[in-house]
N, C-alpha and C positions, 0 to 999 in steps of 0.2 A: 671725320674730324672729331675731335675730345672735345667735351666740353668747355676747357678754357678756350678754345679757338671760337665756338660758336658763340662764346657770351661775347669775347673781343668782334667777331664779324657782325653781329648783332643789336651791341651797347647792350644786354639785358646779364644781367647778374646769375651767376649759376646757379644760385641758389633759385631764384624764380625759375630757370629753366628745369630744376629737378621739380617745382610746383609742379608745372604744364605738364611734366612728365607725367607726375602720382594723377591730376586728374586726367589725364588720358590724350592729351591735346598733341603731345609728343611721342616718338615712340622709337629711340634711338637700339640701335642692335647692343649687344655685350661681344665686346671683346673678347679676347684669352683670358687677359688678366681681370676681367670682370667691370673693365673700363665702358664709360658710353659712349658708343660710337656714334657720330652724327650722317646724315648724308646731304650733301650737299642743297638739298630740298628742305633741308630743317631753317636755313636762314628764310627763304620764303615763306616757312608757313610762322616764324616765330614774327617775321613782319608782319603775318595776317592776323595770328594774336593780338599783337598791340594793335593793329589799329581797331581792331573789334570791341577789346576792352576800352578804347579810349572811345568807342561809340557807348561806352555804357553797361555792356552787356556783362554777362556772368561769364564765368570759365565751364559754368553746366550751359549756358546758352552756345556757348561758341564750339564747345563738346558737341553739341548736336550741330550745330550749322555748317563747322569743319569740313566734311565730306562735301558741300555746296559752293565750297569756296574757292576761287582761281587768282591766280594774279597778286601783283602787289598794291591795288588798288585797297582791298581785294574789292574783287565780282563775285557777287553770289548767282549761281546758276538757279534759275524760279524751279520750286517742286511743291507742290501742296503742303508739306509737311514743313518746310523750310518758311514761308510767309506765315502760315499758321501760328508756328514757336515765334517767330519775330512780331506778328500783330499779339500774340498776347503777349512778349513782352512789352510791346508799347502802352498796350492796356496797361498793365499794373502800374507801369512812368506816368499814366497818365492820374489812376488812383492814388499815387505816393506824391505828384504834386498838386492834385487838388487838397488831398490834406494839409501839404506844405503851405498853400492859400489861405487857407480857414485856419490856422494855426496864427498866421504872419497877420492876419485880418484882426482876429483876436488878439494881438498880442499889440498891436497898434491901435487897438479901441483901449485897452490897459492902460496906455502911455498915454493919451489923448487925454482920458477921463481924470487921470492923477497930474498932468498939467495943468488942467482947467481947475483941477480941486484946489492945489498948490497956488496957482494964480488968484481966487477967491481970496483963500482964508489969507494970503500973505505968508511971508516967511514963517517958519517956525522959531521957538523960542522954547530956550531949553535948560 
């Protein structure tokens, strides 16, 4: 199938599907005319895409995980290398919302402190 048929089987936009392609995700044959050719197995794995990105992940994450992957769930088949890449990326989620924390923590002792200030001194006058 041509591209316009996989993005209509699909709902994803050809243009994301020429994405997936450049980072390696996809990997459609060339035609004569130099068209891309899809096989019937691209609507499966472009479902395994989204639903991997909408777990969060990178398109370098799911680049590596790809080969691990069955189904329209998807199932990741367990490999050492496969839990590995996935617990560090949890680590970093895990590093990127502890900052997100102490940022929101900080940012709500701000607003606390300037209410309380605001409430003291009474309105301003200008």
């Amino acid at each position: 199938m041509l591209i316009g048929e996989l993005s209509r089987r699909t709902g994803v936009r050809a243009h994301q599907l020429r994405y997936y392609e450049a980072r390696g995700l996809l990997e459609p044959r060339r035609g004569p005319g130099g068209y891309r050719e899809y096989g019937d197995d691209a609507v499966l794995t472009v479902g395994q895409i989204r639903s991997l990105l909408g777990a969060g992940l990178s398109t370098d994450d799911i680049a590596f995980m790809l080969p691990c992957v069955t189904g329209t769930t998807p199932r990741l088949e367990p490999c050492p290398e496969l839990l590995d890449g996935m617990r560090e990326r949890l680590r970093v989620l895990d590093e990127h919302i502890d900052t997100l924390l102490r940022s929101r923590r900080a940012l709500a002792d701000y607003i606390e402190a300037t209410e309380r200030r605001a409430a003291e001194e009474g309105p301003a006058t200008g």
